[in-house]
N, C-alpha and C positions, 0 to 999 in steps of 0.2 A: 504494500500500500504506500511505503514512505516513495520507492523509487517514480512509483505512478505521481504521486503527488509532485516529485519533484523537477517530473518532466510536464508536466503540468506547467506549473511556475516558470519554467524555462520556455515554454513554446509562447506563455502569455510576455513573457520579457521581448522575447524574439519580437512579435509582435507588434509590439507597443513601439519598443527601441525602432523598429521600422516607419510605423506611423509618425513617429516627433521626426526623424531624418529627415525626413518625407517631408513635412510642412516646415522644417529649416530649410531645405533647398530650395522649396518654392517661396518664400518669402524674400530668401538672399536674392534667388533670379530676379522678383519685380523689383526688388532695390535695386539693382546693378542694372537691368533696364528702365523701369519706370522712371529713376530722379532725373537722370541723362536725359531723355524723353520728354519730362515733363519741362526741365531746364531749355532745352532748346523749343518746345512752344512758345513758354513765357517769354522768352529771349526774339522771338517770332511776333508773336502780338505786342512787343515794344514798338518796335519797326511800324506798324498797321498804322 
């Protein structure tokens, strides 16, 4: 029972550890695209 349990805990760790990665890469991506991005609009609508 303890091994079941403990592969348990490990599969939910897996998991989880994948999900937060997961939503760190996509967040880092819109920063490194979006502020560049949004900088050059604003930078664009000065100009207008």
């Amino acid at each position: 029972m303890r091994k079941f349990i403990d592969d348990l805990a490990g599969a939910i760790y897996d998991v989880l550890k994948f999900i937060i990665k997961s939503i760190c890469y996509v967040l880092a991506g819109m920063l490194l695209v979006g502020v560049p991005l949004y900088l050059i609009a604003f930078a664009f609508s000065l100009f207008n």
